[in-house]
C-alpha positions as a Markdown table, in Angstrom:
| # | Residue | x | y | z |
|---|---|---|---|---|
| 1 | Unk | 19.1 | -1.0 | 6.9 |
| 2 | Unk | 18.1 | -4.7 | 7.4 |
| 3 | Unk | 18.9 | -7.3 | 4.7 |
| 4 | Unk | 15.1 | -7.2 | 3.9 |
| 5 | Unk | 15.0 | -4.1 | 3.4 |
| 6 | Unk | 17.6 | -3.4 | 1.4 |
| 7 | Unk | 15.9 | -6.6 | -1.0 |
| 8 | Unk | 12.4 | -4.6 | -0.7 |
| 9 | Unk | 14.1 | -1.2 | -1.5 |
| 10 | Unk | 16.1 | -2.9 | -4.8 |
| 11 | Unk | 13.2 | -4.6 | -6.0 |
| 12 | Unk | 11.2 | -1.1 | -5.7 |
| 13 | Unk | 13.6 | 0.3 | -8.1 |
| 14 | Unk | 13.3 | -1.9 | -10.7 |
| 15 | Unk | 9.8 | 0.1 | -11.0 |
| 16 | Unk | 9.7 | 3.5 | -9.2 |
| 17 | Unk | 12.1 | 6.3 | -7.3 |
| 18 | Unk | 12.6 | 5.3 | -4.1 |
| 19 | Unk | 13.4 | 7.3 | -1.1 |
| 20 | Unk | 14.5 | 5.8 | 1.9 |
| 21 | Unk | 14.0 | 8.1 | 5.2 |
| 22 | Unk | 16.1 | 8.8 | 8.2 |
| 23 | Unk | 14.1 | 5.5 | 10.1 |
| 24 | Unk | 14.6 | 3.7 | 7.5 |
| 25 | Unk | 11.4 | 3.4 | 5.8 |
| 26 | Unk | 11.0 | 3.1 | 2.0 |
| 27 | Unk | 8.6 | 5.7 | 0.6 |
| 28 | Unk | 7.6 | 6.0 | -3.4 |
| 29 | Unk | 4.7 | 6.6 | -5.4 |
| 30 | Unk | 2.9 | 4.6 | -7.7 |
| 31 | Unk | -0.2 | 6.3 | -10.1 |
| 32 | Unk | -1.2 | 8.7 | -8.0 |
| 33 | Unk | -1.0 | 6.7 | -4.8 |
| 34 | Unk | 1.6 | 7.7 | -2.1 |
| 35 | Unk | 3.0 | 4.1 | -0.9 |
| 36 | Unk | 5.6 | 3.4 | 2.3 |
| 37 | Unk | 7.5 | 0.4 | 3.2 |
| 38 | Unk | 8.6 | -0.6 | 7.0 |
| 39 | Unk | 10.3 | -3.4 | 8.2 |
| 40 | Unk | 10.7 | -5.2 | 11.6 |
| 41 | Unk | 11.2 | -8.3 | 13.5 |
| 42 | Unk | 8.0 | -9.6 | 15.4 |
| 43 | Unk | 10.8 | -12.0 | 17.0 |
| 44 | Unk | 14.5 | -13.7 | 15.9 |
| 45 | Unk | 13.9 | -15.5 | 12.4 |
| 46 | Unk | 10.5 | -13.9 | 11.6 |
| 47 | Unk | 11.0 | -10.5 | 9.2 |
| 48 | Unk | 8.1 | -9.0 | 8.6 |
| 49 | Unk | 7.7 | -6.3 | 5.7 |
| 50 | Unk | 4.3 | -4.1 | 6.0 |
| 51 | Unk | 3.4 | -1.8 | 3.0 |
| 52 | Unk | 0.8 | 1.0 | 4.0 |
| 53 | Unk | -0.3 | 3.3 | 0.5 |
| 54 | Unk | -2.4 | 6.3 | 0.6 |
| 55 | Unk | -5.0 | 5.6 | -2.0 |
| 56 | Unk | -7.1 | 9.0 | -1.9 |
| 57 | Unk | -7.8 | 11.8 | 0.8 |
| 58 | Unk | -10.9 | 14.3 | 1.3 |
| 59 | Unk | -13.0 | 12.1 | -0.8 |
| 60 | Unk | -16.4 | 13.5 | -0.7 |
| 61 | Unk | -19.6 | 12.6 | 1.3 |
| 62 | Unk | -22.4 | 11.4 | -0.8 |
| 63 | Unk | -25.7 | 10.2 | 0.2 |
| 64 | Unk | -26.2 | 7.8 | -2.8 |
| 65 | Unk | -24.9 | 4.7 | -1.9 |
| 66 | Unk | -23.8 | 4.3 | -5.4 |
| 67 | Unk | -21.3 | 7.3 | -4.6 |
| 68 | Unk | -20.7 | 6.7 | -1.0 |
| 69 | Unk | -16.8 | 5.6 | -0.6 |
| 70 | Unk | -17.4 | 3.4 | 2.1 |
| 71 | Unk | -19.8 | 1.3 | 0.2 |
| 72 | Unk | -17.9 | 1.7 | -2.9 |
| 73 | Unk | -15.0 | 0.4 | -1.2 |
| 74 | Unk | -17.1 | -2.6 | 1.0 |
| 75 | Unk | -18.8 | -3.7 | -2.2 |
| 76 | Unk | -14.8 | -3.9 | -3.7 |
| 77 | Unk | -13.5 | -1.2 | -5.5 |
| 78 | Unk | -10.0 | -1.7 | -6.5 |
| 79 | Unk | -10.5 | -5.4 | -4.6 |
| 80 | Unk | -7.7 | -7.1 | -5.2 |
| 81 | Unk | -5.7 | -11.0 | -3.7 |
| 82 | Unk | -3.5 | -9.1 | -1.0 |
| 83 | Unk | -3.8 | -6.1 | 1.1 |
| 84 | Unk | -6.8 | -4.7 | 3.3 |
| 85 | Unk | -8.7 | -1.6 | 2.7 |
| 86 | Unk | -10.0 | 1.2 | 5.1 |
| 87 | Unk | -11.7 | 4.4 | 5.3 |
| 88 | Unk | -11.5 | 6.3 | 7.6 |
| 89 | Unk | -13.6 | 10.2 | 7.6 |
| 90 | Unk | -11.2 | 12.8 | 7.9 |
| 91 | Unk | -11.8 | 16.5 | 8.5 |
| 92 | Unk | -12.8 | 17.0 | 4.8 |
| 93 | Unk | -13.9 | 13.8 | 3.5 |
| 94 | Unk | -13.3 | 10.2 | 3.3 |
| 95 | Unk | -9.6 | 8.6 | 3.8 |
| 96 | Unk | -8.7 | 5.7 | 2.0 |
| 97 | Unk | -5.7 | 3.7 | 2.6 |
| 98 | Unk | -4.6 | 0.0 | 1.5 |
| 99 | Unk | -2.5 | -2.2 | 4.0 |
| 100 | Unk | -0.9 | -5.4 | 3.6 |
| 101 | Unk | 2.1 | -6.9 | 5.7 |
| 102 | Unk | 3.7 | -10.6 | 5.3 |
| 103 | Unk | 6.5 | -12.0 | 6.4 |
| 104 | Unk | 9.7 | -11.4 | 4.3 |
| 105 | Unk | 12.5 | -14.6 | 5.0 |
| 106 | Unk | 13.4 | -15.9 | 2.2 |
| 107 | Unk | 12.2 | -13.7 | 0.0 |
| 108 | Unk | 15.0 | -12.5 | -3.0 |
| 109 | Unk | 14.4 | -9.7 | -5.4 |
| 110 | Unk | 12.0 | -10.7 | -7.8 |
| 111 | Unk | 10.1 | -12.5 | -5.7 |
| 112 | Unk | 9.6 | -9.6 | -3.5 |
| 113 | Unk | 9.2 | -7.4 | -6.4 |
| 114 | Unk | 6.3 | -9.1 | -7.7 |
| 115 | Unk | 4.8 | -9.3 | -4.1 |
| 116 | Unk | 5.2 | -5.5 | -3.4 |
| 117 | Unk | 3.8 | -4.6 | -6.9 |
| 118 | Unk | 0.9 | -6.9 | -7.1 |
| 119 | Unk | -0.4 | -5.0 | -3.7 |
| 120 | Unk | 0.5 | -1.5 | -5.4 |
| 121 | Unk | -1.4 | -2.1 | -8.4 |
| 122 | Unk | -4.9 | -3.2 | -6.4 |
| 123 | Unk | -4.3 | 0.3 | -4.5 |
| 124 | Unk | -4.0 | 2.2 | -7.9 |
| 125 | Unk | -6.7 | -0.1 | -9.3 |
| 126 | Unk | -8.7 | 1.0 | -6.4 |
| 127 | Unk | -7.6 | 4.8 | -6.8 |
| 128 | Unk | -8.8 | 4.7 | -10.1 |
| 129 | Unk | -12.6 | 3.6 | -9.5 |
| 130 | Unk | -12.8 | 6.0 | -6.6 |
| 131 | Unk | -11.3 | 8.7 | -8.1 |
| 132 | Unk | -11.5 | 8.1 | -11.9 |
């Protein structure tokens, strides 16, 4: 496990149960939202960290645009400083997942504990309006 990762993974547990799988990759769960944490090296010197959550799954279709996820979610649900939504239509309903990678150098514990939790709490923000 690279140095940032082992930050990222302590700084997780200050806050959830963490489980770190046979690649390496940090998964935990934070209000209902499914959350995992991978690491790698776009080149020597630049660590980057990219947090993907699962915010809902098999949302349902609705014609009324006040219902529809994807409009919910274009019009900001959950909208939050860092991370990117999408929505993707699955086999039985909208997909909604939040995304938000940055470089990690230099980055100690509590720094990248507040980063990694401010990005987990706009995904359960956004859980929350789309699934109440």
């Amino acid at each position: 496990m690279t140095e940032m990762m082992k930050i990222a993974r302590a700084a997780l547990e200050r806050y959830h149960d963490v489980v770190v799988d046979e690649d390496g990759t940090l998964t935990f769960a934070h209000g209902g939202v499914v959350c995992a944490v991978q690491g790698t090296d776009l080149e020597e010197g630049l660590p980057v960290l990219n947090l993907t959550c699962v915010v809902a799954w098999d949302l349902p279709a609705d014609p009324d645009p006040r219902n529809d996820v994807p409009t919910r979610v274009a019009l900001g649900a959950g909208e939050g400083l860092f991370g990117t939504p999408r929505v993707i239509r699955g086999e039985h309903g909208w997909d909604v997942t939040f995304r938000y990678a940055f470089p990690a150098a230099g980055l100690d514990q509590k720094a990248m504990g507040t980063l990694l939790m401010l990005v987990v709490s706009s995904a359960s923000t956004m859980r929350t309006e789309l699934v109440g």
